[in-house]
C-alpha positions as CSV (number, residue, x, y, z in Angstrom):
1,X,137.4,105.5,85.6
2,X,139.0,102.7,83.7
3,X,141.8,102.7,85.9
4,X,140.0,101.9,88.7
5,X,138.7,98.9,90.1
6,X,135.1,97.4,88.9
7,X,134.1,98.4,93.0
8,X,135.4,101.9,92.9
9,X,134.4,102.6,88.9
10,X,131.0,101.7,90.5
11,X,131.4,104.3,93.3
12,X,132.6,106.7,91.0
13,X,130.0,106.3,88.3
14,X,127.2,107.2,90.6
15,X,128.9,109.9,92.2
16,X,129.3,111.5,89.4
17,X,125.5,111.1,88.4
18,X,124.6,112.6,92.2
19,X,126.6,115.2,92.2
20,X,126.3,116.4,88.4
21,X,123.0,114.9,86.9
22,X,122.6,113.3,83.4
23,X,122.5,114.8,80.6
24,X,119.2,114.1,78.8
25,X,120.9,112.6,76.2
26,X,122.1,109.9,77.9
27,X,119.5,109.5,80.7
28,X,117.6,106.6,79.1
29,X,120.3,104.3,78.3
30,X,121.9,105.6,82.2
31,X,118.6,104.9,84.4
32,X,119.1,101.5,82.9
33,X,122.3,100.7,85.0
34,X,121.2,102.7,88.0
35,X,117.8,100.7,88.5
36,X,119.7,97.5,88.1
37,X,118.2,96.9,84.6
38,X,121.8,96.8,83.1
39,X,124.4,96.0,85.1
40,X,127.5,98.1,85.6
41,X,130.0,95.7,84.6
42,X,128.2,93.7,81.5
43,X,129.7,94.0,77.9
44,X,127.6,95.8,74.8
45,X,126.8,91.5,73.7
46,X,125.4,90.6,77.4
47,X,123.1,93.8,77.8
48,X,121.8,92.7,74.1
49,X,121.0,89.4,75.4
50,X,119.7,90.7,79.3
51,X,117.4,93.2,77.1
52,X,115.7,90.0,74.7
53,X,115.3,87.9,78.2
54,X,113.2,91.1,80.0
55,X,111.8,91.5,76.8
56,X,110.2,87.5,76.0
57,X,109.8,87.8,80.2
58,X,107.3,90.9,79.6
59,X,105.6,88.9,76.8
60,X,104.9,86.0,79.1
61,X,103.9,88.2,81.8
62,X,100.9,89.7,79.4
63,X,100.2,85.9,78.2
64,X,99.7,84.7,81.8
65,X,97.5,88.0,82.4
66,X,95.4,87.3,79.7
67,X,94.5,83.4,80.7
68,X,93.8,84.7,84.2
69,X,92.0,87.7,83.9
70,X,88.4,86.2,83.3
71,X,89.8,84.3,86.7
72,X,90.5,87.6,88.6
73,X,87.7,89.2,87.4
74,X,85.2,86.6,88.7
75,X,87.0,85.4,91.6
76,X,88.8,88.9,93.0
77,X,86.3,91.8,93.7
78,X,89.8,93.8,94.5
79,X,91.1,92.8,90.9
80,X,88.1,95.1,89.4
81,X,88.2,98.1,91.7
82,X,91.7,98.4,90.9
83,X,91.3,98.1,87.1
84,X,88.1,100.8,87.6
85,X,91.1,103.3,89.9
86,X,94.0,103.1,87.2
87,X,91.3,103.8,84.2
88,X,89.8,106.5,86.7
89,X,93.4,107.9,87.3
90,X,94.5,107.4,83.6
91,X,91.9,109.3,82.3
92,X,93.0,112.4,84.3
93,X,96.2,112.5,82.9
94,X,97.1,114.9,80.5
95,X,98.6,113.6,77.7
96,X,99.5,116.5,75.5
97,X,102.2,119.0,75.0
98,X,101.6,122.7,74.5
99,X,101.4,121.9,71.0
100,X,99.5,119.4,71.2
101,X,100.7,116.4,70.6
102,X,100.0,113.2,72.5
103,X,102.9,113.0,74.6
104,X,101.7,109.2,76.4
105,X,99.7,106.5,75.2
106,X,97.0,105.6,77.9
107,X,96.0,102.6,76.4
108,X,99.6,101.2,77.4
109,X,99.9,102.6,79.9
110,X,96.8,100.9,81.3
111,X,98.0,97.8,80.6
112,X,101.4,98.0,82.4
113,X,99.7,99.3,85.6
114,X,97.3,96.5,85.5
115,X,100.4,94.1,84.6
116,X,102.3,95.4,87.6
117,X,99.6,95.2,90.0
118,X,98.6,91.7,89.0
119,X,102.8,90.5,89.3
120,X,104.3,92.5,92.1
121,X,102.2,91.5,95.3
122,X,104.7,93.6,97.7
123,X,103.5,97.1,95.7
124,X,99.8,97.4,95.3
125,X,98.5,100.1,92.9
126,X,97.8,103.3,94.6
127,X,97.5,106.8,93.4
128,X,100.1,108.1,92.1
129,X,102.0,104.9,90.7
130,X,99.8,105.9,87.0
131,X,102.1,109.2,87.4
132,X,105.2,107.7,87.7
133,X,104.8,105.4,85.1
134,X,103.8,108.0,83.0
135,X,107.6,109.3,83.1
136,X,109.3,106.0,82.8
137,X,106.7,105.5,79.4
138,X,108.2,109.3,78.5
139,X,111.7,108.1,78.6
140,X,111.8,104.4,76.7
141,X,110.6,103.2,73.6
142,X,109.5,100.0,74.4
143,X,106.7,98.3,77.0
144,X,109.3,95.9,78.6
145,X,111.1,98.8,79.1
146,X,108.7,100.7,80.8
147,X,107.4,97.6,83.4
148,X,111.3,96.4,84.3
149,X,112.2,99.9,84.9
150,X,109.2,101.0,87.3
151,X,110.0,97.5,89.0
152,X,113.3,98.2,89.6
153,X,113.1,101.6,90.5
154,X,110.6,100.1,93.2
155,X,113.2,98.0,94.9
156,X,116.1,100.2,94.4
157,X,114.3,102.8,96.7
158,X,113.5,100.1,99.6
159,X,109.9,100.8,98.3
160,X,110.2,104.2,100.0
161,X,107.1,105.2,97.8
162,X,104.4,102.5,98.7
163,X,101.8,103.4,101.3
164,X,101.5,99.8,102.9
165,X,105.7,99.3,102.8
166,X,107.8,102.7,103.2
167,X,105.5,106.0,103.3
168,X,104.5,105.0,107.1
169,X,108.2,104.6,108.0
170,X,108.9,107.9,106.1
171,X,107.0,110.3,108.0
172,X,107.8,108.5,111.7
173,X,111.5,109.0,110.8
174,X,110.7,113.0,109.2
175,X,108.8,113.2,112.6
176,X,112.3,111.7,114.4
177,X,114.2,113.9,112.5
178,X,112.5,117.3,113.4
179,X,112.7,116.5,117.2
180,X,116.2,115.6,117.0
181,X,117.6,118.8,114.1
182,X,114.7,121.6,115.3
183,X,112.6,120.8,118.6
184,X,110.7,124.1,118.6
185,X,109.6,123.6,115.2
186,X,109.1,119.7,116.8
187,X,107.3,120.9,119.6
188,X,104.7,123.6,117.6
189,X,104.4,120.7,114.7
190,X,103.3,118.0,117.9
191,X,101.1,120.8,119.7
192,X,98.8,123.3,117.0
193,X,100.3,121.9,114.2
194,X,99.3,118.2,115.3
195,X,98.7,115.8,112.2
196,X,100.5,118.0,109.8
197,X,103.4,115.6,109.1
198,X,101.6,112.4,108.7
199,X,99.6,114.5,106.5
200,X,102.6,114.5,103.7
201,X,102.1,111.3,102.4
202,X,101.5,112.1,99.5
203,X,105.3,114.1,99.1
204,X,106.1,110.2,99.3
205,X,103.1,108.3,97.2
206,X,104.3,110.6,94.1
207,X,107.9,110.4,95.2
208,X,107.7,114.4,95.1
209,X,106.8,114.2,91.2
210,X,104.3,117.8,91.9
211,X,106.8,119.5,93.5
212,X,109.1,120.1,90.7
213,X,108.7,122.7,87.5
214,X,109.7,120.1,85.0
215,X,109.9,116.4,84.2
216,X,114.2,116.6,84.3
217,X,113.7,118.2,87.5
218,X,111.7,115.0,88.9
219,X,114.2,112.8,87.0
220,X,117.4,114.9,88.5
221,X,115.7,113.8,92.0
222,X,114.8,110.1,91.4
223,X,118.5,109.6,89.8
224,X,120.1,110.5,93.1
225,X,117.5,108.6,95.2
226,X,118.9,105.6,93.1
227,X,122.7,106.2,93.9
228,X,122.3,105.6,97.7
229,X,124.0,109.0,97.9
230,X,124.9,110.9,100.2
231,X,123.0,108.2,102.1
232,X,120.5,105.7,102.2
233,X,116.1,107.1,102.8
234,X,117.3,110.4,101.3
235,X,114.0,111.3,100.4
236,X,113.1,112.1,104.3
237,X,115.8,114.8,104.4
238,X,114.2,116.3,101.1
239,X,111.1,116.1,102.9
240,X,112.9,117.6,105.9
241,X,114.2,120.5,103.8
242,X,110.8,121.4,102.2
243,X,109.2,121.3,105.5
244,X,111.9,124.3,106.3
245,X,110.8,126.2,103.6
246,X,107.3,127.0,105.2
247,X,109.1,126.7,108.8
248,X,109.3,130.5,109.2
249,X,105.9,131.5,107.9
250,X,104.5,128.3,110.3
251,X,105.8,129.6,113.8
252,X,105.3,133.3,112.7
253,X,102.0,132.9,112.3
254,X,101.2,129.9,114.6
255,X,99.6,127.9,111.8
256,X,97.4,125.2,112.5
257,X,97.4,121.6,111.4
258,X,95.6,122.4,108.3
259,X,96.8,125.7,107.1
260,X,100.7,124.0,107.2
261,X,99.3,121.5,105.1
262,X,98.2,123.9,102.8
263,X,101.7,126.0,102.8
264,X,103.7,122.5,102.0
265,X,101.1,121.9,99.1
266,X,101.9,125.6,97.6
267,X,105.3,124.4,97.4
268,X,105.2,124.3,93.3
269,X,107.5,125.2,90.7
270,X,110.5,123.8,92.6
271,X,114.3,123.5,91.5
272,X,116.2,119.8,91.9
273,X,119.6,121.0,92.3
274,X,118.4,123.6,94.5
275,X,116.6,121.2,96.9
276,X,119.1,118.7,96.7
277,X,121.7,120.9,97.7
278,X,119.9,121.9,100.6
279,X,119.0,118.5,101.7
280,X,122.5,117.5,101.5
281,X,123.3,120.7,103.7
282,X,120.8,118.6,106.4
283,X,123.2,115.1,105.9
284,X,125.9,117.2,106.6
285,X,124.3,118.7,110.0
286,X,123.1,115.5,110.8
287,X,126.3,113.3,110.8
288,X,128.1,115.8,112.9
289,X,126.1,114.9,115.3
290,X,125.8,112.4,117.8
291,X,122.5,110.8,116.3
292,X,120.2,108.8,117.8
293,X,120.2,104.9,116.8
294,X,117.0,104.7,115.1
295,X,118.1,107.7,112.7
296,X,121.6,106.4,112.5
297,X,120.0,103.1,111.4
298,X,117.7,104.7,109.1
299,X,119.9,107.1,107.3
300,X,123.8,105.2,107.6
């Protein structure tokens, strides 16, 4: 790749982490260049310097917090039912291995949800975000580390995960997707099965986090919804591809709105590369075709 230019060693770079994964080894110094934490380009001396500027940039972040919190407390009735949800969902977590040692530390984590929701006005806290910190948390060392990557991550996806920004478009274009790639299954999902789709939010909230058997699965996922590759929104035609799993066992049985919602929730246990593969079987289908505008502008 050194022979190429900076635009292609790019292209190649991420290709090569969609179509082969990273190696665990490397994956924490590697989500640093696909979120846009690092860039691509920058010598071993400027991502030194880039890492102290997030760094004293975090630290001023938890200064500012901590002037105008009795502020937000007194001021924002939003401010403390937020801080009451992330301690709520925090406490849920499980923060243990099978052995038994503490894999997360709450307390931190706490305080970079908080630190996020206070900073980034575009992505309130919902469920789900304490998860997904959780594995950034499980894949740094450090706190700045942690905040710069979820933030990044954030807008590398378009926001796809946030319910008042991308979920909503999400499930219009899944619904778009099914009428154009499988009307009968289109027609039963907008007739018994009515409600069913926009039901799947939560596929999206939890950018599919409880679908997968393992943490490198969910990781294997995320890394190639930061590539752009095969195309931009991939997550709808994962979402499109689960939703075929259950397809068979739906019209065979004429399932209603609720019992499809409960087949796509006993979707478990779930293998990236497999999924992947099979949503990229969909891109494929889908760009032989003459598609529709609003997909083409969606997906291309």
């Amino acid at each position: 790749m050194t022979t190429l230019s900076p635009e292609n060693s790019l292209s190649a770079r991420q290709s090569a982490s969609f179509i082969l994964g990273l190696h665990p080894f490397v994956r924490t110094e590697a989500w640093k260049f696909l979120t846009g934490y690092f860039s691509w380009q920058s010598s071993q001396d400027e991502r030194l310097t880039v890492d102290s500027v997030r760094r004293k940039n975090y630290k001023a972040l938890c200064q500012m917090y901590e002037k105008i919190q009795p502020l937000l407390e007194n001021l924002h009735r939003n401010f403390i039912e937020t801080r009451n949800n992330i301690a709520h969902d925090i406490q849920k977590l499980y923060d243990k291995d099978p052995l038994g040692n503490v894999l997360i530390d709450k307390k931190r984590l706490e305080k970079i949800l908080l630190l996020s929701y206070v900073c980034n006005t575009q992505a309130e806290y919902q469920q789900g975000f304490h998860e997904m910190v959780m594995l950034f948390q499980l894949m740094v060392e450090h706190d700045h580390e942690t905040f710069w990557l979820f933030q990044f991550f954030l807008q590398k996806t378009e926001h796809s995960c946030v319910i008042n920004i991308g979920v909503g478009k999400n499930l219009d274009m899944l619904s778009t997707l099914i009428t154009f790639l499988d009307p009968m299954f289109a027609e039963h999902l907008k007739g018994k099965g009515a409600g069913a789709v926009q039901s799947l939010f939560p596929w999206f909230c939890f950018c599919f986090q409880r679908a997968f058997k393992s943490f490198d699965d969910v990781w294997r996922l995320w890394e190639v919804l930061l590539t752009g590759k095969p195309c931009r929104n991939f997550q709808v035609l994962v979402a499109y591809s689960m939703l075929q799993m259950v397809r068979e066992q739906v019209l065979q049985e004429s399932m209603g709105g609720d019992d499809i919602l409960l087949a796509c929730n006993n979707l478990i246990d779930l293998d990236a590369d497999e999924l992947i593969s099979a949503a990229c079987v969909v891109y494929a289908e889908l760009i032989q075709k003459d598609v529709p505008q609003t997909l083409k502008d969606f997906f291309l």
